[in-house]
Structures are given as structure tokens and as C-alpha cells.
N, C-alpha and C positions, 0 to 999 in steps of 0.2 A: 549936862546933857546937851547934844549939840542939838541943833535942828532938823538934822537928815533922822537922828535917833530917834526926834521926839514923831517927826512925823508918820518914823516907822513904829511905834507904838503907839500912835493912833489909828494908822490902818490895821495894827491888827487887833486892836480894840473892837471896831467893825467889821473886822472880818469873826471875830469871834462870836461878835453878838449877832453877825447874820447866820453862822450857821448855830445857835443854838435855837434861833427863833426859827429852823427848817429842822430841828430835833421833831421826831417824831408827827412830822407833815408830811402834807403830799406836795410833790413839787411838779408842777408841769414845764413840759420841755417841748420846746417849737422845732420844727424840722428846721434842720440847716445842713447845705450838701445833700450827701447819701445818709444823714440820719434824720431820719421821720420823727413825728408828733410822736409823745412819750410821755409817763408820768412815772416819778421817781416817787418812795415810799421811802423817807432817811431813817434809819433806826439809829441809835443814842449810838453806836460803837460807830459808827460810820461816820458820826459829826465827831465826835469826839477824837476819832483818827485824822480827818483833815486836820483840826486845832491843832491836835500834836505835833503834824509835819510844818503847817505855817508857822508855827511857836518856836521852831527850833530847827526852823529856817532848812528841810530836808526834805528828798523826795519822798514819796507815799508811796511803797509798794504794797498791791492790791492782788492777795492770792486766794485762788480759790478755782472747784471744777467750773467749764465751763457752763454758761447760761443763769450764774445766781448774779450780773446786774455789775460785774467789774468795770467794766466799760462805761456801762452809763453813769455810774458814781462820779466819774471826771466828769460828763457834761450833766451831770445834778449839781456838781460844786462849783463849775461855773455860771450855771443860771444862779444859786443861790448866792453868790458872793459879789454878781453882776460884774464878771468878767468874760473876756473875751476868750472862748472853746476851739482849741489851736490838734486837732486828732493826726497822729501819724499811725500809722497799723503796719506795722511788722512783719516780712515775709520773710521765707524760707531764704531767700537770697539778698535776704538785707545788709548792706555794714554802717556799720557803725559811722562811719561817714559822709554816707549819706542821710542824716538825721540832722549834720553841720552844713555840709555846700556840695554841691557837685560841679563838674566840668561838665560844658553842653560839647563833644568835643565833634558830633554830628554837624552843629553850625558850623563849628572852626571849621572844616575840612571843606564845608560847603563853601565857607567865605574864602578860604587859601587858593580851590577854584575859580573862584571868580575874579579873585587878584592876578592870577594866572594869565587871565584872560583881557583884564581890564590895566594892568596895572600900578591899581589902587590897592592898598595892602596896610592902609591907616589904620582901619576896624583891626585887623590880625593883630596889631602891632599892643592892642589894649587889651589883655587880659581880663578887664574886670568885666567887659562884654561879655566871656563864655562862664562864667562864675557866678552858678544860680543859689539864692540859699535855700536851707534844708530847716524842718520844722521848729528846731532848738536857734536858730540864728533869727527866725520871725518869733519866739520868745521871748529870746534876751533883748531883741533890740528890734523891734518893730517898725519905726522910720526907716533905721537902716537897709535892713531886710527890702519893704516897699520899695526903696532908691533904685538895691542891686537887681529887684525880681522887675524892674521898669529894664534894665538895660539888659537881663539874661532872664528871660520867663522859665528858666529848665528844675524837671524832677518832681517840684513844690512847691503848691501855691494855699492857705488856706481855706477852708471854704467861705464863701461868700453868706456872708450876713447880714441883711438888712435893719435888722432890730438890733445887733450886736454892740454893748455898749466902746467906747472909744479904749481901746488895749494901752495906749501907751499910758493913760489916767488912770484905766479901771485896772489893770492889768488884767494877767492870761493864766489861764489853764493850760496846760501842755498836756495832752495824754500820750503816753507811748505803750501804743496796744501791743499784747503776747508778745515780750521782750523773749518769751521761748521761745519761738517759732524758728529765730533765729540762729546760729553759730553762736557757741559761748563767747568768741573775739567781741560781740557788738555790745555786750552786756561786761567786757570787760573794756572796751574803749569807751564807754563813758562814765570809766570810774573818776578818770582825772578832770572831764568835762563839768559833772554832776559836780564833784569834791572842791574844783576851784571855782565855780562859778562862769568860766571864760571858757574859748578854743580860739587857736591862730588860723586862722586861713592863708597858708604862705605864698599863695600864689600875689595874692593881694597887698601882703607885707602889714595884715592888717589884725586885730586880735577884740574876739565881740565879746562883750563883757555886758547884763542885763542894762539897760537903763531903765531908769522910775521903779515901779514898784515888780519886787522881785517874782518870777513866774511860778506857781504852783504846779510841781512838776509830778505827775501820777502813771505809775508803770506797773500796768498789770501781767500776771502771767499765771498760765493754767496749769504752771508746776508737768510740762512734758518734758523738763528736762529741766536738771538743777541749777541755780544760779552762782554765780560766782561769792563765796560766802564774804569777801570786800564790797561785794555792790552794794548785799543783802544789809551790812554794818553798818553801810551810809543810809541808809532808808529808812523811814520808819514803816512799818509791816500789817497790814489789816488781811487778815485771813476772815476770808465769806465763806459762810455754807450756809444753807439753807437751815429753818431748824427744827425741832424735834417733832413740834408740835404744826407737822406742814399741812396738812389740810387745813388749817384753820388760818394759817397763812397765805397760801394760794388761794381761799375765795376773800381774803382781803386784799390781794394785790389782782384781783381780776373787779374786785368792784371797784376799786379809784380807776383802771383802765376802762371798766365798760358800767358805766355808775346805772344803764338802765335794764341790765341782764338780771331775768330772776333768779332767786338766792339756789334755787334747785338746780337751776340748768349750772350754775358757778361751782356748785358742790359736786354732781355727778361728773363734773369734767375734773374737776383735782382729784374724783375718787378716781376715774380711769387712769391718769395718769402717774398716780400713786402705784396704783396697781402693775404696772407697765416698770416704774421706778425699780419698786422691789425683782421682776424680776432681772434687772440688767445688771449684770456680774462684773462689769469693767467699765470704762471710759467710753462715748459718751452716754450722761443717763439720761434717761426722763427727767424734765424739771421746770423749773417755772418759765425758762424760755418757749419752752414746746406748751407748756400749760396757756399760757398768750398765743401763741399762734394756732394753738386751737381755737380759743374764745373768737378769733381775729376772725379764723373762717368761718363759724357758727353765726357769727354778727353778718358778714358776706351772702350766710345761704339761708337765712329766713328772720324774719323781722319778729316773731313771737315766740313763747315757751313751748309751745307743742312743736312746733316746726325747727325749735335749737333743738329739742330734745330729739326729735327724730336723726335730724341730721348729727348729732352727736355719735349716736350708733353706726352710721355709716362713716364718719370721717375720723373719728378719735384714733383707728388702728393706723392711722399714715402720719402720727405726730408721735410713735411709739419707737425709740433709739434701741430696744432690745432687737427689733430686725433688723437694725441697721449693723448690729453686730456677726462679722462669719460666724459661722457653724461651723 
């Protein structure tokens, strides 16, 4: 066994015994960027699905409707594994290449102006200047990435972390939110990205390939459209739902969130919500995202039980997806 082996099987030694010692804890999670203070709730399928993708060295796809907590599972398993939380979120006009580098080609044009003018045309002449990386290139190789995002700040940058432990040591969580949101193309260009480990950047002549410790890469999708069944091969697959027995589950994932809310007002808000649940016939339902952002604003509009419970009655019907549904 060489030594790159051995040392990769002792990272995932500790990677395995950190997330079983977050089997069935609460995890807290500190705002960083546009994601706030959080607390994750691991159940045994959820550790156990990370293990399998780090064991066997493949992405984690995370399916499920929206709001049962796909998202935060990436920045749960990077708190809990003490890595660095690298989030890209997927829009309707995303490609797939932008996920690797972009052309800033705004500057260029700015800069071929002013060469115009100045007769200085040295910058134009340097291509790695407008060649910004994209979320999988601060992944795989995080010095590098920092080097090129100093000479081209464009598209992606991640968020800034002050407590964040060191990515190129600890390494990285990658999330790539609602890979459906997207054209099936983005979900099929990085079949070959995911599968070899690498991508070329030709403009650069150059090809990123992970350094140090490989990235954990978690790509959720709320199934609005199918995936490509090659991606789906390379992944390993954790389907969330909420489960049977959800009342009992909603006032335990609102007490780790609000640990000084009495058990009444916790219960009477999973019953509305429930209730709300059952009746919505389609996409999106009632669920534990909306059941938090209840509690959120009840904790906002009065500081005791008489006065959550009053306010319950007035604001539970604007946290209810059955009106958000046409008629």
C-alpha cells in the first residue's frame, strides 16, 4: 500500500467516524453567505448515504420534494466532517460550463477599448486574465482556483468564511443545488467531469484535476424533471421524504430549532400545517420548510405561549402552499 492509499484510508477512517458520531444529533450550522444560522437533525440514512458516496469515491445525489432539508444535508456534512461548504444553485439558464470557468468577455472588450486608445494591448494579449473559475474548479483545486479568481474575479467566487476550516487540508463539500432547474445538457456535461475526476480549460491549455483530499460532491434535485439515467449510475442516490409519523417529527425538528417554544404552541403549528398538507393535491406542499418559517415568525411576534398561540391563528394561513396552488 502506498502512502497516498494509506493516507486515503485514514481520512476516510475519520470521515466515517465523524459522521457516525453526527448519526442521530443535532448539528448546528453558522451562517455563512446568504445561508443563516441552522440546525440539522442527521437521521441514520442520511449518514449512512454520505459514507457510501465517500467510500466509493462518488457523488451523492439527494432527491426528494422540495423543503424536507436536501440542501442543508450538504452544509450539515460539511460542518460535520470539518470541511470547507463550496454551494452553487442552479438556474433555469445555467450550463454546464459555467460550473467549470467562464470568460469575463465584458472586461475583454472593455480592455481592447482602451488598448484602442492607449496602445497598450499586453493585458488582451493574456487570456488567463478573462478566465474566471467556476464552483467545481475551487473544488478540485482550491490554490489554483484562488490564483486565477486574483487575476479574473468573474461569475464565482465562494462564500466568505471566517471560521471555515482550511479546504486545501480539510477539504470541500461541493453542493450543486436543483441540478433540475436546469436543461438536461448541464446534467449531461458533467457526466464526463464527475466520471473522470478532471475538465480541460482550452483556452488556458491547462486541465484541473482535484488536489489533496478529494471533494464531496452532493447534487440535489426536486425530480421536475428527469435525469439523465448515466448521471443517475454514477451517483449514489438518497431519496428524502418526510415520514409517516410527521407530527411527531415536526415538533421534534422545531424544538432543536426553537429549544424554548412550548410543546403546545410546537404541536398546534405541525397540526395546521398538517392539515394544510393533506389538503394540497400537487407540487409545492405544506412541509417542514413552511412548518419553520412559521415557528420563525411566531418567535418574531411575541415572546410567550398565549401570545405564539394567538398569533398562530392569525399568521399560520400565509405559510399554507394549498393557496399558492391555481384554481
Amino acid at each position: 500500500m502506498t502512502n497516498k492509499t494509506k493516507r486515503h484510508a485514514a481520512q476516510l477512517a475519520q470521515d466515517i467516524a465523524r459522521l457516525e458520531a453526527a448519526e442521530q444529533a443535532t448539528q448546528p450550522l453558522t451562517a455563512i453567505g446568504a445561508w443563516g444560522d441552522a440546525v440539522h437533525c442527521f437521521e441514520s440514512k442520511q449518514a449512512h448515504a454520505l459514507i457510501a458516496a465517500l467510500a466509493a469515491n462518488r457523488p451523492l445525489l439527494v432527491r426528494g420534494e422540495p423543503g424536507v432539508g436536501k440542501s442543508q444535508l450538504a452544509r450539515a456534512a460539511a460542518a460535520a466532517l470539518g470541511r470547507r461548504f463550496v454551494p452553487a444553485v442552479v438556474q433555469p439558464n445555467s450550463e454546464y460550463a459555467d460550473l467549470l470557468w467562464s470568460v469575463d468577455y465584458t472586461r475583454r472588450l472593455a480592455d481592447a477599448q482602451l488598448a484602442a486608445h492607449t496602445g497598450k494591448a499586453d493585458r488582451l494579449e493574456e487570456m488567463k486574465n478573462y478566465v474566471g473559475p467556476g464552483p467545481l474548479w475551487w473544488a478540485f483545486a482550491w490554490q489554483d482556483a484562488e490564483d486565477q479568481y486574483a487575476l479574473c474575479p468573474h461569475n464565482y467566487c465562494p462564500p466568505a468564511d471566517a471560521n471555515a476550516p482550511d479546504p486545501i487540508e480539510s477539504g470541500i463539500v461541493l453542493l450543486i443545488d436543483e441540478i433540475d432547474k436546469a436543461d438536461i445538457s448541464l446534467a449531461n456535461g458533467l457526466l464526463e467531469v464527475l466520471g473522470n475526476s478532471a475538465f480541460a480549460v482550452p483556452l488556458l491549455d491547462i486541465t484541473v484535476v482535484p488536489v489533496g483530499r478529494p471533494p464531496l460532491v452532493v447534487i440535489t434535485s426536486n425530480d421536475i424533471r428527469e435525469l439523465p439515467p448515466a448521471l443517475v449510475r454514477r451517483c449514489v442516490v438518497l431519496e428524502l421524504s418526510l415520514p409517516a409519523s410527521l407530527q411527531a417529527y415536526l415538533v421534534e425538528i422545531g424544538a432543536a430549532h426553537f429549544p424554548d417554544f412550548d410543546a403546545d404552541v410546537l404541536a398546534e403549528a405541525a397540526r395546521q400545517i398538517l392539515e394544510d398538507r393533506a389538503a394540497c393535491r400537487e407540487l409545492p406542499k405544506t412541509g417542514l420548510a413552511e412548518y419553520l418559517d412559521l415557528l420563525r415568525a411566531l418567535d418574531g411576534a411575541a415572546a410567550d405561549q398565549a401570545g405564539q398561540l394567538e398569533w398562530l391563528d392569525r399568521l399560520g394561513c400565509y405559510f399554507h402552499k394549498s393557496q399558492a396552488v391555481p384554481r
